[in-house]
N, C-alpha and C positions, 0 to 999 in steps of 0.2 A: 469648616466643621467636620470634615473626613477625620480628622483625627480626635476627636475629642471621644468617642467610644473606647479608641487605643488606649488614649491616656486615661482614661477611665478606669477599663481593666487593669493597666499598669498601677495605678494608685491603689485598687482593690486586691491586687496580688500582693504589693508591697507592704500590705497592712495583713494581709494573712500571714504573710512572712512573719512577721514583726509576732503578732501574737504566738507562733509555733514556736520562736526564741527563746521567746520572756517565758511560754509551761514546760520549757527545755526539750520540747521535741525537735528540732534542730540541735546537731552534735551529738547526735546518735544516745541520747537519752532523753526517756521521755516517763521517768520517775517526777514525782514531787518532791521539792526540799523539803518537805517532814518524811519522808523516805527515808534519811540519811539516821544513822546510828552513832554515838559520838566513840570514839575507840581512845583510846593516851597509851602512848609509849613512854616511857620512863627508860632514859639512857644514862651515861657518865654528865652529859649537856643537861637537863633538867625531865619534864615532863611536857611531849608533844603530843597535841591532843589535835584529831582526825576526825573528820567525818566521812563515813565509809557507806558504803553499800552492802545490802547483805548476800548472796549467793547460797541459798541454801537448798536450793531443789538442782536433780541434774539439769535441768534446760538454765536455769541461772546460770549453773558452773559449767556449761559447756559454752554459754555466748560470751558470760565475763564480759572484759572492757573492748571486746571485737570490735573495727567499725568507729570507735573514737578518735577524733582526731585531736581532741584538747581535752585534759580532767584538771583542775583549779590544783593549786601546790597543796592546799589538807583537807585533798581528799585521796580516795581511796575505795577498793574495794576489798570485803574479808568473805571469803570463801570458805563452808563452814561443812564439815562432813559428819558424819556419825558414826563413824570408827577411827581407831589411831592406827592410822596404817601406812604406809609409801602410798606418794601420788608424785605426779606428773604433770606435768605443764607444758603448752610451748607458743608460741606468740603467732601464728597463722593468724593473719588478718586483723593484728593488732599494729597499731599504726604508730602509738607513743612507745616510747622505751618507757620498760615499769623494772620497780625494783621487788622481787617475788622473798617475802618473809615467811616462811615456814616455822610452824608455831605447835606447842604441845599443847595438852587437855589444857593445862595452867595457863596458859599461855606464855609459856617462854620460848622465848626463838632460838631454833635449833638447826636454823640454814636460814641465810641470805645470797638470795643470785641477785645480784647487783647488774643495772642496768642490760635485762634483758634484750637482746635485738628485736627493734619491730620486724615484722613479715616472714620471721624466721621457722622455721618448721624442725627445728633444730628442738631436742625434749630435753628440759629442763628438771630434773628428779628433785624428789626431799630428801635424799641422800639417808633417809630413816623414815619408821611412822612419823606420823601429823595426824592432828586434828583440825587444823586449820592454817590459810595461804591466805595472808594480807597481800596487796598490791596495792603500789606509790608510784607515785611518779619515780625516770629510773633519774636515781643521783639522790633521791630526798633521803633514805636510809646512812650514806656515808652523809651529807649535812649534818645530819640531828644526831650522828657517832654510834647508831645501834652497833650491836655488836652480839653475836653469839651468847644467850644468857640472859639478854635484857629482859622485861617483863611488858606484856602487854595488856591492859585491860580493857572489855569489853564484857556484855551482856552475857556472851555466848561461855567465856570462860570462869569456871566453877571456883 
């Protein structure tokens, strides 16, 4: 019976485990699925429709997808500013390759950096103003054929 406390705890850990899972606080989010925003890309391939995260305060758009080690193939995070101006990016202590879609007021994309390197400290520019920086998983953008032009919709775009 020495051990039966052990296994005790062990059974009580593994069920706290289990429950931190399943409200997504394991894997470095700890948002609810009514959290998520639906976004659709419309490319040459048809209309791909995403569920994104929003980033609209600086502490959102400074942590971003930091710290994940897995994000589901549609989803995503849009990162939303309040001017149209040049930003920056760079993948410090991001761990997936993402693919960074830089977007105007309209949303039309007006830069794709494709399959960013994780852990990289390497600055990834919008190459122009933006109003907004979706992020994919990296590869999901050449899949679905976007392409400089395309159109993106969401809440945020007027």
């Amino acid at each position: 019976m020495l051990f039966a406390p052990v296994r005790r705890g062990l059974i009580w850990a593994l069920t706290l485990l289990a429950l931190a899972a399943v409200s997504g606080v394991v894997g470095g989010s700890a948002r609810a699925e009514d959290g998520l925003e639906a976004l659709t890309i419309a490319t040459v391939s048809g209309e791909h429709v995403f569920q994104v995260e929003i980033a609209k305060d600086p502490a959102q758009r400074a942590r971003g997808l930091m710290f994940r080690r897995f994000m589901p193939e549609d989803r995503g995070m849009l990162f939303e500013f309040q001017a149209n101006e040049p930003v920056s990016f760079w993948m410090k202590d991001t761990y997936i390759p993402l693919d960074m879609i830089f977007l105007s007021s309209a949303g039309v994309v007006t830069r794709i950096a494709a399959n960013a390197e994780p852990l990289s400290e390497s600055v990834i520019p919008s190459g122009g103003p933006c109003a907004a920086v979706l992020e994919i998983n990296g590869g999901e953008a050449a899949k679905i054929g976007l392409t400089v032009g395309d159109k993106v919709r969401a809440a945020f775009f007027k």
